[in-house]
N, C-alpha and C positions, 0 to 999 in steps of 0.2 A: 630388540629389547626383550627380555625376562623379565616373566612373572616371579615371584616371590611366591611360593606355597603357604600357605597359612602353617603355622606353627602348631600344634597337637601341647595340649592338656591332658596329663595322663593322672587320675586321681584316683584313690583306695580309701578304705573307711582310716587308715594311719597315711597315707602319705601321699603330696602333692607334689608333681613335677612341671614346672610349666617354663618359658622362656625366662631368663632375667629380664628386671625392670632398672632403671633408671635407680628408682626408692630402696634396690636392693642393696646398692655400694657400703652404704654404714654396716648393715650388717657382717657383709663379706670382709671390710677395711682390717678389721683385727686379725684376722687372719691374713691376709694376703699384702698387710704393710710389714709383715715379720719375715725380716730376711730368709734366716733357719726355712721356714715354712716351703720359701720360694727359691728356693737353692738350685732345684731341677728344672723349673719351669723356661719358660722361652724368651723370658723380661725378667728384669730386675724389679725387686718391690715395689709397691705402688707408696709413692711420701704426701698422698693427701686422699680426703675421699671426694674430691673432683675429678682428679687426674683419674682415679679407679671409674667412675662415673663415664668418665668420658670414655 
């Protein structure tokens, strides 16, 4: 069995990197339910912000 490494927070007085959450999917939905957007990616659009979620 494998340990999982804990994930790194990387923060600056403008800008925060940290893992996605769950809470993030609405934000990202508008973006990544647009076909155009997802043209190159390795999946086809996401048609809900569950499915993204999940």
């Amino acid at each position: 069995m494998t340990t999982a490494l804990p994930t790194q927070t990387l923060t600056t007085r403008r800008f925060l990197l940290r893992a996605l959450r769950r809470s993030d999917a609405a934000a990202l939905y508008g973006t990544l339910s647009d076909e155009g957007q997802c043209r190159y990616l390795s999946r086809p659009h996401f048609t809900s912000v569950e499915e993204l979620a999940d």
